[in-house]
C-alpha positions, 0 to 999 in steps of 0.5 A: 500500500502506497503512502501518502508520501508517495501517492502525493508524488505520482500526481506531478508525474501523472500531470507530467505523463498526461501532457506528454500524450497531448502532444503526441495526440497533437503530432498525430503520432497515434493515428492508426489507419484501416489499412495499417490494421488490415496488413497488421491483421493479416500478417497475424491471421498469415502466422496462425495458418502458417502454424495449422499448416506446418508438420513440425511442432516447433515450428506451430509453437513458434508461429502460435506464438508470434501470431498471439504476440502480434494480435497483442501488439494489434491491441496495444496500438488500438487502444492509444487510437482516436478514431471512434470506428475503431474504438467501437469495436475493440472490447469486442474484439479484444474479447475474443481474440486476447480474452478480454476488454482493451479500452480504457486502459490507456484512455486519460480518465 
């Protein structure tokens, strides 16, 4: 449990954090486009069927694996997006691809 102490540190910190972000808000720097998501998106389906189709084992880990990471990376960079359309239906897909919701974990609140 934090102490007081401390918790009165982070708010510079969060204030600090908070305006870094407009500004790379402001610099377009978290614009993520239709086309950027569906070659991202691709590249992830590409490794999973990759990995159904290949007779080694390790080699299906291997493309399980970097299939899983890059839909993770997919939501991570969703989530720092502006755009409503894509916002719209990242819990849901965040939901059934990486087992739960995405918004609001990055969202100033």
């Amino acid at each position: 449990m934090q102490s007081v102490k401390e918790a009165g540190a982070l708010v510079p910190l969060a204030t600090e954090i908070s305006k870094l972000r407009k500004q790379f808000h402001a610099q377009g720097l978290f614009q993520y486009s239709y086309s950027r998501l569906l070659g991202d998106f691709s590249v992830a389906i590409f490794l999973l069927v990759a990995g159904f189709c290949s007779q080694s084992v390790g080699l299906q880990i291997l493309l399980f694996t970097l299939s899983y990471l890059r839909m993770l990376w997919i939501f991570h960079d969703l989530g720092h997006s502006d755009n409503p359309r894509i916002q719209r239906h990242l819990d849901l897909l965040g939901a059934i691809f990486i087992g739960h919701p995405v918004r609001g974990f990055s969202k100033d609140e």
